[in-house]
C-alpha positions, -999 to 999 in steps of 0.1 A, spaced: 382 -65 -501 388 -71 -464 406 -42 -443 443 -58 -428 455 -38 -399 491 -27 -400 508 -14 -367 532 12 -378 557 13 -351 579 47 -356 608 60 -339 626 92 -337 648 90 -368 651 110 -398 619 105 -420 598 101 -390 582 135 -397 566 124 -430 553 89 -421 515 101 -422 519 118 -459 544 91 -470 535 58 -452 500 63 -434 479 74 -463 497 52 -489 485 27 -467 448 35 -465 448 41 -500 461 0 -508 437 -10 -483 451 -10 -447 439 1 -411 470 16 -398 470 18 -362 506 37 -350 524 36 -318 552 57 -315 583 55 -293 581 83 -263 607 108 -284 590 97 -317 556 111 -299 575 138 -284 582 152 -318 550 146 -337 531 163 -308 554 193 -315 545 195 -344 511 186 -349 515 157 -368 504 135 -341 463 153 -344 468 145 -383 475 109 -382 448 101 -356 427 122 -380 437 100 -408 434 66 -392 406 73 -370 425 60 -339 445 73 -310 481 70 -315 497 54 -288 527 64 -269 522 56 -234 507 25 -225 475 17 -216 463 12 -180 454 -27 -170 418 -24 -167 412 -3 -202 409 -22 -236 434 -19 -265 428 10 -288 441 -6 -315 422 -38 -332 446 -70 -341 472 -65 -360 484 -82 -391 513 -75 -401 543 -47 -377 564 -22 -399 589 -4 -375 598 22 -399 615 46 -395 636 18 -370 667 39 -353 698 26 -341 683 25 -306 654 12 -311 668 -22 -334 691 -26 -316 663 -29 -282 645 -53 -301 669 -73 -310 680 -80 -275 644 -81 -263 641 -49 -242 608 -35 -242 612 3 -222 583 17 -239 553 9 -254 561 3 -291 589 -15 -282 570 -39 -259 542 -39 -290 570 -55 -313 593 -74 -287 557 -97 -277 552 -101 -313 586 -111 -321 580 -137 -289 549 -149 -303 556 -151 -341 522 -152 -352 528 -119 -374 549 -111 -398 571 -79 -388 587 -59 -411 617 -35 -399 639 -6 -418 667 3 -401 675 45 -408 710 46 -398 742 59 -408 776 43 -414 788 47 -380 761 26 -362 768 1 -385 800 -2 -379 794 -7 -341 805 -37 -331 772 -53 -317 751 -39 -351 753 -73 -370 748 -95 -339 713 -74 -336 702 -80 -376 718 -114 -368 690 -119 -337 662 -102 -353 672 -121 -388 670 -153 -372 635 -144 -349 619 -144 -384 620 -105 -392 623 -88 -425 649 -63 -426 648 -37 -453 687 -30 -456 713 -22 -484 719 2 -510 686 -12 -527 666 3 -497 683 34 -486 724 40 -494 746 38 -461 767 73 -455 783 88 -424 766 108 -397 750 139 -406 755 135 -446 726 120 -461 721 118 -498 706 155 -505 673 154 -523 665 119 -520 634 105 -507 629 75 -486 618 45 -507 584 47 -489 565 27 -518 593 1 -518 586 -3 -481 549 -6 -482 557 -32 -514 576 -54 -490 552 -53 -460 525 -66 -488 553 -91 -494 557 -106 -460 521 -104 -453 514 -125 -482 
């Protein structure tokens, strides 16, 4: 069986904390590289906690944060397929208007320009960003750039701020079932 890389994009959202043990790992175990690059809070936090050490233990490469300088090489090999997972508020809606501030949003905005990849985003937000005004003009852009979002009550129920359903895990298998879905 040949190895597909999957750049895991995460951002600092609830579940980010458990993407190695829930996301990483799954991965490798259904046959994935996993190369990660992690928006600068994202990083920020996983650093903190050491979590950053135990996915670059687990993947065997460096995660990135901060990008690279233009005379070294890539640290991560092609990719084949983007999750952005968890994807805040923030950072769907940067994509969707195509602002690349950091270097895992610059990762997804050039492949979202170049569409040779299938990208696969789920959105971890609360009732209030989606009520925003500019929130389904974003899933609207990114929708119509060829992106799979992985929304509704089948992926994770919508609630207000600061109330999210006690005891209930993120549907982390579901997710990895739909990246294996639009990787075909």
């Amino acid at each position: 069986m040949s190895t597909h890389t999957l750049g895991l994009i995460g951002s600092a959202t609830d579940g980010l904390e458990n993407i190695r043990t829930a996301l990483v790992e799954p991965a490798i175990e259904r046959g994935w590289q996993v190369a990660v690059t992690l928006t600068p809070t994202a990083g920020t936090w996983l650093e903190d906690t050491g979590e950053l050490a135990r996915i670059e233990a687990a993947t065997g490469l460096p995660c990135r944060v901060a990008p690279r300088m233009p005379r070294e090489a890539s640290p991560h090999p092609p990719i084949d397929c983007f999750l952005v997972c968890p994807a805040s508020a923030n950072t769907v809606a940067k994509l969707a208007l195509g602002l690349a501030d950091n270097q895992a949003l610059t990762t997804v905005c050039e492949a979202i320009g170049v569409q040779s990849v299938p990208i696969v985003v789920f959105p971890l937000v609360n009732a209030a960003h989606v009520r925003h005004p500019a929130w389904n003009a974003h899933l609207a852009a990114l929708r119509e750039a060829g992106v799979h979002l992985l929304t509704g009550d089948e992926y994770w129920p919508l609630h207000e701020p600061r109330s999210a359903p006690a005891g209930k895990d993120l549907p982390w298998d579901k997710i990895l079932d739909a990246v294996e879905s639009a990787s075909g």
